[in-house]
C-alpha positions, 0 to 999 in steps of 0.5 A: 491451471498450470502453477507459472502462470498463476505465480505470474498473474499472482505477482502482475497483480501485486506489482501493480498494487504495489506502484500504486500504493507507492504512487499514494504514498509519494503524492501526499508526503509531497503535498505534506512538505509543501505545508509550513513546517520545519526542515526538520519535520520535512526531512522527518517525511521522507525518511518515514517514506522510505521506511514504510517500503523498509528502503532505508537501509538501501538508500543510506548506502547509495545516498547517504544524506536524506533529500527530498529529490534524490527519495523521489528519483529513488523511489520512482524511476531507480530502475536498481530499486526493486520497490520503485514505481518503474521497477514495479510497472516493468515487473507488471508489464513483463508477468504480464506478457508471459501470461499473454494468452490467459488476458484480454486483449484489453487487460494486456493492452492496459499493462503494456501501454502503462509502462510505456507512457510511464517511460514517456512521461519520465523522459518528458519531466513531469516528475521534476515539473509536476511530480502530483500529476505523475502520482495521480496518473500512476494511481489513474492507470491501477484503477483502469488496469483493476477496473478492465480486469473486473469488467473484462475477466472470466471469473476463473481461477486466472481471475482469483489469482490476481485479486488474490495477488491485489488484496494480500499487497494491499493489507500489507501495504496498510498496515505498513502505512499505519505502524509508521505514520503512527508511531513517527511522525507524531513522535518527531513533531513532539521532538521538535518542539522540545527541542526548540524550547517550546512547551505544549503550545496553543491548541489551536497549533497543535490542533491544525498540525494533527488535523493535517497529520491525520488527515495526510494518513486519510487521503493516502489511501482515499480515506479522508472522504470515507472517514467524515461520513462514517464518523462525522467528527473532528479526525480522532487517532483511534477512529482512523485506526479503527476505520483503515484496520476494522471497517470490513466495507472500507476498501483498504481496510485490513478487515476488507482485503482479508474478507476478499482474499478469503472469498478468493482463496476458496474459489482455487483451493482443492483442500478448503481445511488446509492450514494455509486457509486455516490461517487466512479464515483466523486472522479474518476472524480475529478482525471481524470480532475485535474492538480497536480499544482492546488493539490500542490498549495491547500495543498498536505497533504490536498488533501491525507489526504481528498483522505483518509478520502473519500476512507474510507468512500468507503470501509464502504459504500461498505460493507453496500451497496454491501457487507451487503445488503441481498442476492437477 
């Protein structure tokens, strides 16, 4: 396979996983300001939004002062915002055409009338009037996009490059999600409560403002389901972590996007030793056979700030390896 056409496929894959994500994000941190809480704790939301997708710098400059509406249209239809949902689909669309003869018909036709009914449904409102529904149609049109690729796809080396490209986004996308949900927004309702003189309070506040936190995390990435059936318990920190980083059968679990990308990566690797497998089978292992009371005890932020760091330097050496290398 020519190397521009496996980068193609490679990002088409990875942009629409990433508006998807995106999409997830957005939906459950509006259905979360829409609880009662305190501006402060809204406000809170937002700026963890933007730093999940490490946009805040990028927003402060242009916007300065941190709203819900100008994050949405920020994050959503700023066509200036590489990370946004348009920005993602026009991306998408446009690896997608120059790629045309290596689709179906039906993966291009897919790609194709996404970004267009997406500019149709911007034009039309439904961000302002509805924005919920806009989110669950963007996370709607990449499971028919994933699923009409499964389904219609030669299992070629085309193929693994686009789950090559889904699996490396969505680990990122996960472990991203985790270090701030984490690590912020328990910390900052911690802070409003001190700074309104409070104590600890009644459990039973403090109970429902975890469930709803935890539970927040859970549905952001189709979780919240999954959790009661493995666990069936009452939403525990360390079980979410270890159900969205060890579950190797959870679907956006780190465990779960490192096995596929691996299964993928041997499929188009001429060198199956080379260091970039050599990398991606460690880091496989290393969550394969850990316990998530060892990763909590060593430092959580730690770990996902060290997972990051590492996929990223799988995404590059993907590139130069499998991606950049000439054409056999």
């Amino acid at each position: 396979m020519l190397s521009r056409t496996a980068d193609h496929l490679f990002w088409l894959a990875r942009y629409m996983e990433r508006a998807e994500n995106t999409a997830r994000m957005l939906d459950v941190n509006y259905q979360t300001s829409l609880l009662p809480q305190s501006a402060e704790l809204a406000e809170q939301g937002w700026h963890s939004l933007l730093s999940i997708s490490e946009l805040s710098a990028d927003y402060q400059a242009r916007y300065g002062e941190v709203e819900a509406k100008t994050v949405k249209d920020f994050i959503v239809r700023d066509a200036a915002n590489p990370s946004s949902i348009i920005s993602c689909l026009r991306a998408a669309r446009e690896n997608a055409r120059a790629v045309r003869g290596t689709l179906t018909t039906e993966v291009w036709e897919t790609t194709n009338h996404t970004w267009l009914e997406f500019n149709r449904l911007l034009k039309d409102g439904l961000l302002t009037r509805d924005p919920a529904s806009l989110f669950e149609w963007v996370k709607f049109r990449s499971h028919l996009s994933r699923g009409v690729t499964v389904g219609t796809m030669l299992q070629d080396e085309a193929f693994d490059f686009l789950r090559i490209g889904s699996f490396l986004e969505r680990a990122d996308n996960t472990a991203r999600l985790l270090d701030v949900k984490f690590h912020r927004q328990p910390a900052a309702a911690q802070s409003q409560r001190q700074s309104q003189g409070e104590e600890e309070g009644p459990a039973e506040r403090d109970t429902a403002r975890d469930f709803y936190h935890w539970s927040a995390i859970l549905r952001s990435v189709s979780a919240f389901e999954i959790y009661r059936k493995v666990y069936s318990n009452v939403i525990q920190p360390d079980k979410v972590a270890e159900l969205l980083i060890l579950r190797a059968n959870m679907p956006r679990s780190l465990a779960h996007c490192m096995g596929r990308l691996i299964s993928n990566l041997k499929r188009v690797a001429n060198d199956p030793g080379g260091e970039t497998m050599r990398q991606a089978g460690k880091l496989r292992a290393e969550l394969e056979y850990a316990q998530i009371d060892e990763i909590i005890e060593a430092g959580l932020h730690a770990f996902l700030t060290q997972f990051l760091e590492r996929v990223n330097a799988l995404g590059a050496g993907i590139s130069r390896d499998f991606i950049m290398m000439p054409s056999s």
